[in-house]
C-alpha positions as CSV (number, residue, x, y, z in Angstrom):
1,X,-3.0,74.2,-86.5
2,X,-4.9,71.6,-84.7
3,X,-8.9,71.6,-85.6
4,X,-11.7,70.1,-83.6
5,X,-14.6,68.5,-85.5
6,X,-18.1,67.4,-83.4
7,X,-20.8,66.3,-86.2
8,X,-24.2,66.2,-84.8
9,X,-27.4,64.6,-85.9
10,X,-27.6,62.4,-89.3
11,X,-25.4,60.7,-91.6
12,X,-25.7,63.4,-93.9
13,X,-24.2,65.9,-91.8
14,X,-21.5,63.5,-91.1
15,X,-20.6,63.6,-94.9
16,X,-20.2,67.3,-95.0
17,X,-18.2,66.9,-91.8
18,X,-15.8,64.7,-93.6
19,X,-15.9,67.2,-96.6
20,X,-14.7,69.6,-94.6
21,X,-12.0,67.9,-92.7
22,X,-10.9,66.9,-95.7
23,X,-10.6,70.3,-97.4
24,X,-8.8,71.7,-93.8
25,X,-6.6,68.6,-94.2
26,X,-5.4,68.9,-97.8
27,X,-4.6,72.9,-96.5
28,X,-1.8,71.7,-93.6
29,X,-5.0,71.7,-90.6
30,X,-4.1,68.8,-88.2
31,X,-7.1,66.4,-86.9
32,X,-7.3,66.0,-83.2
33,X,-9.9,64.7,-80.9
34,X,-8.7,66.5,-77.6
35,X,-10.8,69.4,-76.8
36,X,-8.2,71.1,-74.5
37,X,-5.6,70.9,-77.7
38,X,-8.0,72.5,-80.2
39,X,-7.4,75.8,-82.0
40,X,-10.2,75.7,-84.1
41,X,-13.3,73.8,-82.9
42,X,-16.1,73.4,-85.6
43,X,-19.3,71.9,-84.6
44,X,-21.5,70.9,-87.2
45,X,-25.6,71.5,-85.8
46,X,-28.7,69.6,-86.4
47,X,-32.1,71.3,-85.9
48,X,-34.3,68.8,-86.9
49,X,-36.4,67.9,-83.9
50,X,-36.4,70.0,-80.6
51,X,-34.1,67.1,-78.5
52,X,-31.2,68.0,-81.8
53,X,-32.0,71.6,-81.6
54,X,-31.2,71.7,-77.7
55,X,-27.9,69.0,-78.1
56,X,-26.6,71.7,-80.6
57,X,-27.2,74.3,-78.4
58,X,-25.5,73.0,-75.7
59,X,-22.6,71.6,-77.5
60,X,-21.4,74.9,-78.6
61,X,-21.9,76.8,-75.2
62,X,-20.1,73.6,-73.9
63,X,-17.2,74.0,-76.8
64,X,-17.3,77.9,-75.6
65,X,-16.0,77.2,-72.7
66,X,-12.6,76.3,-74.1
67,X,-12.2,80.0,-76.0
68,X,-11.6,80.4,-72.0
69,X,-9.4,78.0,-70.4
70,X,-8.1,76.2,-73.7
71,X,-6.0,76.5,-76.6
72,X,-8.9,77.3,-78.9
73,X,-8.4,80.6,-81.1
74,X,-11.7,80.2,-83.0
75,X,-15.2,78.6,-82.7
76,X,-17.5,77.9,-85.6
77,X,-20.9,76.8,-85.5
78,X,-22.1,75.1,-89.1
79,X,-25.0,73.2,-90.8
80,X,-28.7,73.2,-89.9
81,X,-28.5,75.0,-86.4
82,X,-26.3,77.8,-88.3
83,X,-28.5,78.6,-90.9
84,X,-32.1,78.5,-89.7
85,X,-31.2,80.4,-86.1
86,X,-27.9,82.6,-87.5
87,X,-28.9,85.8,-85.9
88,X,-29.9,84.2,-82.4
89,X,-26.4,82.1,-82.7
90,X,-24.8,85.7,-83.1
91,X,-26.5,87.6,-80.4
92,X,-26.9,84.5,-77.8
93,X,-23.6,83.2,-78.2
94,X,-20.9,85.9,-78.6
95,X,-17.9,83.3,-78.1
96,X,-18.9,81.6,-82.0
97,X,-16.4,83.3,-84.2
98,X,-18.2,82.0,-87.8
99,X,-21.5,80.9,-88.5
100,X,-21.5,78.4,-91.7
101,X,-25.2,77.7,-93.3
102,X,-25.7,74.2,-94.6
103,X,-24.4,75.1,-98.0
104,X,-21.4,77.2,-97.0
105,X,-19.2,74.4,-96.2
106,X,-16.6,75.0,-98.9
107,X,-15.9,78.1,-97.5
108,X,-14.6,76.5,-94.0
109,X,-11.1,77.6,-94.4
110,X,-11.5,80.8,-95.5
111,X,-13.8,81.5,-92.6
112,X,-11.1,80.3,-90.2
113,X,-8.7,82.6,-91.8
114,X,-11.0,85.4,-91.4
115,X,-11.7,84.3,-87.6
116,X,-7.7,84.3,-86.9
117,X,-7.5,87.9,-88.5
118,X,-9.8,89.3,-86.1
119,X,-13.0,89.4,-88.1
120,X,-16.0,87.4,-87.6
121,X,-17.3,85.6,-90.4
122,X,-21.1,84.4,-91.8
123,X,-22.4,82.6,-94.8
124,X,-25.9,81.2,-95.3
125,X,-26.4,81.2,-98.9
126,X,-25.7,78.7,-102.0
127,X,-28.9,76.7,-101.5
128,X,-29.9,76.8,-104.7
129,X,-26.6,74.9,-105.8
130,X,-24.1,72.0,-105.2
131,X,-20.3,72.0,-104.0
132,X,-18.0,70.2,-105.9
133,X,-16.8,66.6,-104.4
134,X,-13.7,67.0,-105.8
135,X,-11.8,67.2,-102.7
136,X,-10.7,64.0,-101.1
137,X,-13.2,63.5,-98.2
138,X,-11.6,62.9,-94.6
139,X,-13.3,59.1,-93.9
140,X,-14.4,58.9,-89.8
141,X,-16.2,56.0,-90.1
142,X,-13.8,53.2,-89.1
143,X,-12.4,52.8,-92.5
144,X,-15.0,49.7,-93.9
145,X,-18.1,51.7,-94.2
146,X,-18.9,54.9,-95.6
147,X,-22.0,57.6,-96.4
148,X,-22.1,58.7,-100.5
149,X,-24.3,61.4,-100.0
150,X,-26.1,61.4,-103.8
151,X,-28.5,64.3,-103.5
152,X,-28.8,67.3,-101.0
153,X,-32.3,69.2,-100.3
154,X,-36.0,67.9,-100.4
155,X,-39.1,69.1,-102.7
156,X,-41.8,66.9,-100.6
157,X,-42.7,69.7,-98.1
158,X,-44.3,67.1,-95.7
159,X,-45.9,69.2,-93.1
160,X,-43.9,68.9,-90.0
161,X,-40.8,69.1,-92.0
162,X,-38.2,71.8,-91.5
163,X,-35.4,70.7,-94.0
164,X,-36.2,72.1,-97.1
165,X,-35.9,75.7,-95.3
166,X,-32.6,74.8,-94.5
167,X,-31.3,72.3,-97.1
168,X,-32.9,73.8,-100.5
169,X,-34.9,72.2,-103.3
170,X,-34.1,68.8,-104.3
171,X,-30.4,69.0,-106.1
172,X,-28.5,65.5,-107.3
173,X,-24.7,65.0,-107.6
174,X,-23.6,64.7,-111.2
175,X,-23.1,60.6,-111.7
176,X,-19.4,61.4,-112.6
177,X,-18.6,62.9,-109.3
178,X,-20.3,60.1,-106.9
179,X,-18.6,57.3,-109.3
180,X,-15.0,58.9,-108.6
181,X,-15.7,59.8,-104.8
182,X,-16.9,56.4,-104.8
183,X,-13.5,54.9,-105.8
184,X,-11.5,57.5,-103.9
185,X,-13.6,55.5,-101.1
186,X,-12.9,52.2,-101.9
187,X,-9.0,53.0,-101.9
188,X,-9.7,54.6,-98.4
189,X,-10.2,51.0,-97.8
190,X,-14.1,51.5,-97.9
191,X,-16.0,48.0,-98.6
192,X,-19.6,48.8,-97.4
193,X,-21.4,51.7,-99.5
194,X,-24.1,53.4,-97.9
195,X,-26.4,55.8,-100.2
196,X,-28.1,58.4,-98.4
197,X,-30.1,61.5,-99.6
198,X,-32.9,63.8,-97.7
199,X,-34.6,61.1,-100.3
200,X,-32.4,58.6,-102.7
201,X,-34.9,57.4,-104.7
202,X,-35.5,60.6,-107.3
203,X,-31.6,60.6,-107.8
204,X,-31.6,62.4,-111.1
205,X,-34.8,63.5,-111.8
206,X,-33.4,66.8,-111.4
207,X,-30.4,67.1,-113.6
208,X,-31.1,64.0,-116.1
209,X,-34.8,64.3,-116.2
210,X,-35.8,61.0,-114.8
211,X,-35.3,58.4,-111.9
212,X,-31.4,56.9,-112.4
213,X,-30.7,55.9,-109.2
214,X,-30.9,52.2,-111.0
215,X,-28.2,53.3,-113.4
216,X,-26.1,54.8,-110.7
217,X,-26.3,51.5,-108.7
218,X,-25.4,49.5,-111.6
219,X,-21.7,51.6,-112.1
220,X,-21.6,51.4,-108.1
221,X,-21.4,47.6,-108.5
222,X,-18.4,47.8,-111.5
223,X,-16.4,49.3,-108.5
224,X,-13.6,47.2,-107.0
225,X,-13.4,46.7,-103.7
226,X,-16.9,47.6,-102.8
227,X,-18.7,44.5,-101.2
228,X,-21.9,46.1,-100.3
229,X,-24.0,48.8,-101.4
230,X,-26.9,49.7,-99.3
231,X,-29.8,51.7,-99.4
232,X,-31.6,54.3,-97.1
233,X,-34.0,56.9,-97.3
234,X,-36.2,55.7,-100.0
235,X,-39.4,57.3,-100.6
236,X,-42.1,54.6,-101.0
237,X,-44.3,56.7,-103.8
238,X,-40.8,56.6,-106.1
239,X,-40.0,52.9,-105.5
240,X,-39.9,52.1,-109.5
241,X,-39.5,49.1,-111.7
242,X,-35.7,49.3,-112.8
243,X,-34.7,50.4,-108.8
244,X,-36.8,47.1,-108.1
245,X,-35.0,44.7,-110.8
246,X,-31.5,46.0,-110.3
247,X,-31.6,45.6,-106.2
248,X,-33.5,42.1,-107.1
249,X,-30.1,41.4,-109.6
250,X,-27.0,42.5,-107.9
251,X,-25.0,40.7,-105.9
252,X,-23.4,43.6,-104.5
253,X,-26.7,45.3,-103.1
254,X,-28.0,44.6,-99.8
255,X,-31.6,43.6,-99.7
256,X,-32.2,46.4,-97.8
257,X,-34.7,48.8,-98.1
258,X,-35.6,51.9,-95.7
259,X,-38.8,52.8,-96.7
260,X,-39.5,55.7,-94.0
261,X,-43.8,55.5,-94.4
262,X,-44.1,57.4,-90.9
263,X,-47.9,56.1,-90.6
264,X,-50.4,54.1,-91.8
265,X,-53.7,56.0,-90.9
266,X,-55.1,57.6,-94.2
267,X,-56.2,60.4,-92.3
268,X,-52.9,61.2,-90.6
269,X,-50.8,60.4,-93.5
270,X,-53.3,63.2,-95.6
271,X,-52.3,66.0,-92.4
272,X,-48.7,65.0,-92.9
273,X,-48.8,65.7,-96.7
274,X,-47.1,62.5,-97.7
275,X,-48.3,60.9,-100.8
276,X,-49.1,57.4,-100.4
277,X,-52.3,55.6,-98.6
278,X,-52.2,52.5,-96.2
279,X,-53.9,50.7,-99.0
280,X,-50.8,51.5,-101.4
281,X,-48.2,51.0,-99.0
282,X,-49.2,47.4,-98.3
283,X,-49.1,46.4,-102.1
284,X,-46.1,47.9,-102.5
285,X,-44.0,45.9,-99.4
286,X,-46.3,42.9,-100.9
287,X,-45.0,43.9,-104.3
288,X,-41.0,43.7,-103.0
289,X,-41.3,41.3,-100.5
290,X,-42.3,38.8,-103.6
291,X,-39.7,40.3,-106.3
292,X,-36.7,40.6,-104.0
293,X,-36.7,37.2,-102.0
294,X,-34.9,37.8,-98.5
295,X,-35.6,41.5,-98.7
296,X,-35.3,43.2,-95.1
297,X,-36.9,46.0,-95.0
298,X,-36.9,49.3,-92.3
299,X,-39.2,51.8,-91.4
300,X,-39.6,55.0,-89.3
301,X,-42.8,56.5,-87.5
302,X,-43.8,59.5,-86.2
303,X,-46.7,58.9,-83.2
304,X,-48.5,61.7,-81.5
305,X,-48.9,63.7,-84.6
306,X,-51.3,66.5,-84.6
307,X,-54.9,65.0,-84.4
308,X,-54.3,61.6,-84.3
309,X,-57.1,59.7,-82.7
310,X,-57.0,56.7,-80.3
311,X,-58.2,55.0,-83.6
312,X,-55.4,56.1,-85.8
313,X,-53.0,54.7,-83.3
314,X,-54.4,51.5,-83.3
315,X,-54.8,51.7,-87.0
316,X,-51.2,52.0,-86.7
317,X,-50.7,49.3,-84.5
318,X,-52.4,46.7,-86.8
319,X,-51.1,47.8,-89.5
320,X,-47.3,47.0,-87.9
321,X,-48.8,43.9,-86.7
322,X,-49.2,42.7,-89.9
323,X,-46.8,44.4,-92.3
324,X,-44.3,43.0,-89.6
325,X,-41.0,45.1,-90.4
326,X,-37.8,43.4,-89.9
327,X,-36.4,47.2,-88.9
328,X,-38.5,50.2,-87.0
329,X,-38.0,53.2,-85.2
330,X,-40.6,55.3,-83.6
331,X,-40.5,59.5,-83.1
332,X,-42.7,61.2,-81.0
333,X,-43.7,64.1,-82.6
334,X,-41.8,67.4,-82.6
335,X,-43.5,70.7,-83.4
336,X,-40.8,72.8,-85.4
337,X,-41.9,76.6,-85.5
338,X,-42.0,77.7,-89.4
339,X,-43.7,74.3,-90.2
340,X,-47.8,73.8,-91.0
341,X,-48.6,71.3,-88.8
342,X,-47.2,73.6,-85.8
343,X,-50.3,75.2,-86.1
344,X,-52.5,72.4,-86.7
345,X,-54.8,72.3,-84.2
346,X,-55.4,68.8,-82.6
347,X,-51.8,69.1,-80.6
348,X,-51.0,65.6,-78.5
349,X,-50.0,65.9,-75.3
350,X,-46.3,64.6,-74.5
351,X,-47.0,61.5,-72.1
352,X,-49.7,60.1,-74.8
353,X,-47.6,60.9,-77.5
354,X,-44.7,58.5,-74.8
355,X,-47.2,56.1,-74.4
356,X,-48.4,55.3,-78.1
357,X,-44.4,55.4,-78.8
358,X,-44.0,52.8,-76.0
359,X,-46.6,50.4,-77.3
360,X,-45.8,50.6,-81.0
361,X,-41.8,49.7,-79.8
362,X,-43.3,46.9,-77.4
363,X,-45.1,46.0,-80.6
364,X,-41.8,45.6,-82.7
365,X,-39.6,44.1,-80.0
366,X,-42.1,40.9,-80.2
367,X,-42.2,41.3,-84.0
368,X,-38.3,41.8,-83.7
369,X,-37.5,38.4,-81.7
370,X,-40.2,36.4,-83.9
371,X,-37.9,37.5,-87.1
372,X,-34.6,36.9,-85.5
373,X,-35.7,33.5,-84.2
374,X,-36.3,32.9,-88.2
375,X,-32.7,33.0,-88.9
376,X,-31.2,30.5,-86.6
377,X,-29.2,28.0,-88.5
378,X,-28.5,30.2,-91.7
379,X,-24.8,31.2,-92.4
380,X,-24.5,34.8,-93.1
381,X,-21.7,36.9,-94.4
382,X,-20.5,39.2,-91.5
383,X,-18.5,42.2,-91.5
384,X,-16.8,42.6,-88.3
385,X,-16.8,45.8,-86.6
386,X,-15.2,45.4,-83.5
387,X,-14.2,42.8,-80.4
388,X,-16.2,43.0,-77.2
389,X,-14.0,43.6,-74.3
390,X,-12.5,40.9,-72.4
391,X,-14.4,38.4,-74.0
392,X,-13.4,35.7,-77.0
393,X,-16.6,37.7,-78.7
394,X,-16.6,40.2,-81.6
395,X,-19.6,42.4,-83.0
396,X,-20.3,42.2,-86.2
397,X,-23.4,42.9,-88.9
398,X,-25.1,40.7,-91.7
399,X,-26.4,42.9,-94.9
400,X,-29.5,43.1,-93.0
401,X,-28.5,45.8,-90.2
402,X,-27.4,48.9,-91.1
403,X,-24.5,50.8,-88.9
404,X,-25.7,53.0,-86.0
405,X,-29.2,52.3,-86.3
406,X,-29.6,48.4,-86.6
407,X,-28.7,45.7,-84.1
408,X,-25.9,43.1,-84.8
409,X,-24.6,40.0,-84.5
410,X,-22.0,38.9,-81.8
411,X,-19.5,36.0,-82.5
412,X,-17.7,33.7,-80.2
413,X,-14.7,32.7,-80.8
414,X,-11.0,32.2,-80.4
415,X,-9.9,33.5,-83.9
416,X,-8.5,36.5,-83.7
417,X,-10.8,38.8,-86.0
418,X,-10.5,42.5,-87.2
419,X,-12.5,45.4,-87.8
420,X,-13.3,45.4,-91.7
421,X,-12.9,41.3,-92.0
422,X,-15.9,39.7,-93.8
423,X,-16.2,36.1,-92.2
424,X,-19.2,33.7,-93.0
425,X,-20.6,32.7,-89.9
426,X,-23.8,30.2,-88.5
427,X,-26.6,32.0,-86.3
428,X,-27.1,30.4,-83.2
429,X,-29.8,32.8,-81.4
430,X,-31.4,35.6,-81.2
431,X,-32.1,38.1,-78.7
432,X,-34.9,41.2,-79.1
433,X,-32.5,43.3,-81.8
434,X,-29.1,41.5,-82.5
435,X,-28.1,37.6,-83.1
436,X,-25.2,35.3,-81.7
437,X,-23.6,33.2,-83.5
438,X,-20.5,30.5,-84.5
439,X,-17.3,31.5,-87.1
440,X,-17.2,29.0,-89.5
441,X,-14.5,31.1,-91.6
442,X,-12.7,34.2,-92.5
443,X,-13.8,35.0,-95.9
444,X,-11.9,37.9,-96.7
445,X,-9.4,39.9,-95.0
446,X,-8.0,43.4,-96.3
């Protein structure tokens, strides 16, 4: 039977996605990406801001359409869409056969054998625990890269977050399990590692006591066939010594760091219920600029949050100005129902919240172009991702850009290069985002 997967939203979605596919696949389900051909189409929701509320929305209605003039049999709608608006899904949406909460993913199959039976199927619970990994995962990245989700669920409760309503408390994968998913990865052919959590940086606080995301890092790095490891989603109130050192020490770990601070005004940062202070967060990027030399690090901001002042914004602004970030990406705020600051009073309206977006990106792109220009004449290692159509050019990234979100750096040649090759290569320029550069060599081909 053929099955449809669309995976919506972040990375960490996309890792349940490929859970899934690869629990269908060890149970005779065939993969397709034809929409007409599908008998089971699964689309996997995000609800985190109002823009991946709607593009869920309309992605199933749009998927509905072939319970009408395709082959598909049965419709499932899973993950965060599923389990915070179930009921609406159900009344609003007759064509969606099962309705999968974010934890219910193990039970994909049998919900399609329900569907195929004639009986509707819905599943919200198991928040308060973890699925096994023990099923080979179904990879859909390309092959060289891949997502090790290491913890699911948040305990932070920042006030215009919605996730840990839909994702649970703060749960981390047993060691074992991410160590031999790990190497199930690397013999998938997998040579870039990316750790991702709701937050990474309190891996194992939970079911070991204390911080071992150090520790997990360290047996990471004993893997063959890894190359990189890199890092995202790390809190910067649970940055600790050991993390520090062992990033600092292995060879095999990007210096890369996304340290999401979302603002820098005191006041703001206090309505948000995040737990650092602008004062703290610049002697912390001080603090791992100096121990881990060539660190790059990334950051994410929400502008237009409710009752920030003219002043806060150009609070923020300076504050950019100076910390200058070698990554950043701006939100405009999104008021999710069911969250405090919804009701905060102070509510920004849209085209300010636009503007102050617009200026702090303006901001970055000079920032951006000023960095890049800095690394004209160094020769990077490159993994290769892909050739640029009809041109002697392929698109590559350095350890400092992560996929999807980061720019890259485009080589000219007449080599013929493939997806997955690591090649050491010279930068020539730089453009607002991504770099250009010269091949000097292949390095390693797999």
């Amino acid at each position: 039977m053929n099955v449809l997967f669309i995976s919506l939203g972040c990375d960490k979605n996309l890792v349940d996605s490929e859970e899934m596919l690869g629990l269908l696949s060890s149970q005779g389900f065939q993969v397709t990406d034809e929409e007409s051909q599908a008998e089971v189409i699964v689309v996997n929701t995000c609800c985190f801001i109002h823009d991946a509320k709607e593009e869920s929305i309309q992605t199933i209605l749009e998927m509905a359409e072939y319970k009408k003039s395709g082959s598909c049999k049965v419709l499932l709608a899973v993950g965060c869409l599923a389990q915070r608006y179930q009921e609406e899904i159900r009344r609003e949406i007759p064509e969606v056969d099962a309705v999968l909460g974010t934890a219910a993913y193990p039970q994909i199959a049998n919900a399609i054998q329900e569907c195929l039976a004639g009986r509707s199927y819905e599943n919200y619970g198991g928040l308060e625990s973890l699925p096994s990994l023990e099923t080979k995962r179904l990879l859909t990245t390309g092959g060289h890269y891949g997502f090790l989700k290491i913890a699911e669920g948040c305990d932070k409760r920042c006030t215009y977050c919605i996730i840990p309503k839909l994702r649970g408390h703060y749960r981390s994968y047993p060691m074992e399990q991410l160590l031999s998913q790990a190497r199930d990865m690397a013999g998938q052919g997998v040579q870039e590692l990316i750790l991702v959590a709701q937050e990474t940086t309190l891996y194992g606080v939970d079911i070991y006591g204390k911080k071992r995301l150090h520790e997990l890092l360290q047996k990471l790095c004993e893997i063959q066939g890894i190359r990189w490891i890199r890092l995202q989603y790390c809190y910067p109130e649970e940055i600790y010594e050991e993390l520090i050192e062992t990033i600092a020490r292995q060879e095999k770990i990007c210096r890369y760091l996304d340290l999401p601070i979302q603002h820098a005004s005191d006041t703001i940062l206090k309505r948000m219920g995040r737990r650092t202070s602008k004062a703290e967060l610049t002697k912390l990027i001080d603090r791992l600029r100096k121990r881990i030399p060539d660190l790059v690090l990334r950051t994410t901001l929400i502008t237009g949050f409710p009752g920030e002042t003219k002043e806060d914004h150009e609070e923020l602004l300076d504050f950019i100005d100076e910390m200058e970030f070698d990554r950043l990406g701006v939100f405009t705020y999104s008021m999710e129902e069911d969250t405090p600051a919804a009701e905060m009073d102070g509510q920004i309206p849209e085209e300010i919240k636009e503007e102050r977006r617009a200026e702090l990106m303006e901001l970055q792109q000079e920032i951006s172009l000023e960095k890049g220009e800095t690394w004209i004449g160094r020769e990077l290692l490159v993994l290769i991702e892909g050739k640029v159509a009809d041109e002697n050019a392929y698109v590559g990234r350095t350890y400092a850009d992560a996929p999807q979100v980061d720019g890259y750096l485009f080589i000219q040649t007449k080599e013929t290069l493939l997806s997955g090759d690591f090649v050491l290569a010279r930068v020539t320029g730089a453009l607002e985002y991504d770099l250009t550069g010269e091949l000097i060599r292949i390095l390693d081909r797999r």
